[in-house]
C-alpha positions as CSV (number, residue, x, y, z in Angstrom):
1,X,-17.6,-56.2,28.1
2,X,-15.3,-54.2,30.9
3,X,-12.4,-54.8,28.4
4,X,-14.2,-53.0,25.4
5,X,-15.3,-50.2,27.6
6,X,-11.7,-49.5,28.3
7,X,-10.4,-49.5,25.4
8,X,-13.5,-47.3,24.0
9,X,-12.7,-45.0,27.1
10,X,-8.6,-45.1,26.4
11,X,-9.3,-44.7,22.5
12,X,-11.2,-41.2,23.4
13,X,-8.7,-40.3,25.4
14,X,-6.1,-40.6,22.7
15,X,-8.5,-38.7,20.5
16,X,-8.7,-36.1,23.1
17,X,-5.2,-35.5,23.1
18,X,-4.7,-35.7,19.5
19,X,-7.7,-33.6,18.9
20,X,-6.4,-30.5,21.4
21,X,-2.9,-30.5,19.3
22,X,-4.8,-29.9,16.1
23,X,-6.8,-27.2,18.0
24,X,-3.2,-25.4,19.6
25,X,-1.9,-25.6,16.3
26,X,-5.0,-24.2,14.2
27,X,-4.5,-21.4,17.1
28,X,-0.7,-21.1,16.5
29,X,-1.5,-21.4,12.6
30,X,-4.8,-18.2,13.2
31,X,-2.5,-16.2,15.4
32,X,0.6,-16.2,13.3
33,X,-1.2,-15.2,10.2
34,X,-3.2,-12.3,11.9
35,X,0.1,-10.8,13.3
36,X,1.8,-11.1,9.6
37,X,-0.8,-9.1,8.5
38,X,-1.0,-6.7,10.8
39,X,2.5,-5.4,10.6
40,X,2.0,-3.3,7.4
41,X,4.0,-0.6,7.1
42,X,2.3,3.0,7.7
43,X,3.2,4.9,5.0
44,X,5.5,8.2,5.9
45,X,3.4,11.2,6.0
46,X,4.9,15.1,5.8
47,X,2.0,18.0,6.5
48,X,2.1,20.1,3.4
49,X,0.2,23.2,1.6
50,X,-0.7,22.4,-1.9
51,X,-0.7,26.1,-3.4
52,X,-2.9,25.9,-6.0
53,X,-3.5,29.0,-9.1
54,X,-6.7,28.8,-10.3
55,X,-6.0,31.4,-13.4
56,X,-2.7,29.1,-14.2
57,X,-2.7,27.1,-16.8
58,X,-3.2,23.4,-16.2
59,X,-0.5,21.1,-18.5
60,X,-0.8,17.7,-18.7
61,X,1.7,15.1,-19.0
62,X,2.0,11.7,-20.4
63,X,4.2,8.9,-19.2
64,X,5.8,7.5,-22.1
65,X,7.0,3.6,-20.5
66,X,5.7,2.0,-17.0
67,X,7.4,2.7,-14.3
68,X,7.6,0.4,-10.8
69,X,7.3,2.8,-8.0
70,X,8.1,2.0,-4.4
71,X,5.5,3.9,-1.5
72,X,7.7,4.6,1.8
73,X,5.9,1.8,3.2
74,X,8.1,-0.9,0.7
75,X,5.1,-1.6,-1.4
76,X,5.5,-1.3,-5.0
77,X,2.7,0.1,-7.9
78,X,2.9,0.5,-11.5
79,X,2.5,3.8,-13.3
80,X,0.8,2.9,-16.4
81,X,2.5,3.6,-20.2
82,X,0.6,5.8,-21.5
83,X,-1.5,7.3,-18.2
84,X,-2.1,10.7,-18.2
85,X,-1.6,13.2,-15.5
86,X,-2.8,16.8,-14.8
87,X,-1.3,19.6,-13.3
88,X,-2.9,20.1,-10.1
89,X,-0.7,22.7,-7.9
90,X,2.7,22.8,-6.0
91,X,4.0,21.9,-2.6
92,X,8.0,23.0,-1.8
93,X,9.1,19.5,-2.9
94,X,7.5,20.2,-6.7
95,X,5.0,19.8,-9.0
96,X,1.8,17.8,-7.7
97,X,-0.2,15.9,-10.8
98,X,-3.2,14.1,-10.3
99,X,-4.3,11.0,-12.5
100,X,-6.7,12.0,-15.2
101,X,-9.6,9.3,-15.7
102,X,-8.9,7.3,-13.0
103,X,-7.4,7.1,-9.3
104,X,-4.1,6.3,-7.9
105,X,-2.8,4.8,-4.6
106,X,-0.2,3.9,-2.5
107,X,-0.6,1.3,0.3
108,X,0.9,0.8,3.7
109,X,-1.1,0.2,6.6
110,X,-3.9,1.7,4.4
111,X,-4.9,2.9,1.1
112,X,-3.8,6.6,0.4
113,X,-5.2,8.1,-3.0
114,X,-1.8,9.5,-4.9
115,X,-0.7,12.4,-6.9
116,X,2.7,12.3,-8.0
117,X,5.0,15.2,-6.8
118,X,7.4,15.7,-9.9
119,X,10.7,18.2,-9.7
120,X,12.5,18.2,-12.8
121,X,11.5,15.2,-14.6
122,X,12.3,12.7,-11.6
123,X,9.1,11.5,-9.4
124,X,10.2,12.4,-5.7
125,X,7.0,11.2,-3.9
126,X,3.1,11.4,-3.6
127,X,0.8,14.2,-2.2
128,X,-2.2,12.7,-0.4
129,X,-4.8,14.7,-1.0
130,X,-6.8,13.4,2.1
131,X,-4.1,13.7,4.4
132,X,-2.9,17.0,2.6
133,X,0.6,15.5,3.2
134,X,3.9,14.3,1.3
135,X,5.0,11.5,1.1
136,X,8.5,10.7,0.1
137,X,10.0,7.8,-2.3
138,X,13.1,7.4,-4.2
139,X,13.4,9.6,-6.8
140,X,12.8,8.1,-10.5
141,X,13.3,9.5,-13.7
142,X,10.2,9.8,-15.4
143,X,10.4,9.5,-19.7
144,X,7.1,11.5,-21.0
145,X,5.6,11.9,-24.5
């Protein structure tokens, strides 16, 4: 009987053991994947004034093709073939157009709504209306109906 309680007592003790090592590395495995997804870029922010004339007239454009865009943050989004966009003011980078029927945003650290800014036919960044900022990216050219 004393030999089966010692090897009942060494038996928990090698569960013990094994038990904490799957506990330190569920920690490890808990700790790792909160810091990986923490580290999200912030997404670069400029202060701008969106100048806005409310007797201009409003032109819409039309993107002909998707387009992969990438934030400052390195996270990519599709313009949509065929989306529509509406002219919604200017900022000294160029024109700002906001999505018509629908919402569009960049990500980083958090979820910005996005107009484009458009100078020439190339897409040079996003205006966050929230933030009332710009945001840069590298400029695209654009192909519109």
């Amino acid at each position: 009987m004393l030999v089966a309680a010692t090897e009942r007592a060494q038996e928990r003790v090698r569960m013990g053991s094994s038990s904490m090592i799957v506990c330190r590395r569920s920690a490890a495995l808990i700790l790792a994947f909160g810091l990986f997804t923490a580290c999200a870029s912030e997404v670069v922010r400029h202060p701008v004034t969106l100048r806005s004339d409310a007797s201009a007239e409003r032109p819409r454009i039309e993107l002909a093709q998707t387009v992969t865009v990438e934030s400052s943050s390195g996270f990519t989004r599709e313009l949509a073939g065929g989306s529509v966009w509406g002219f919604h003011g200017s900022i000294p980078q160029g024109s700002v157009y906001k999505r018509v029927g629908g919402i569009f945003t960049i990500e980083g650290a958090h979820f910005h709504e996005a107009f484009l800014v458009i100078s020439g036919n190339r897409l040079v960044g996003f205006y966050l209306p929230v933030e009332r900022a710009f945001s840069p990216s590298e400029p695209i050219t654009l192909i519109l109906k």
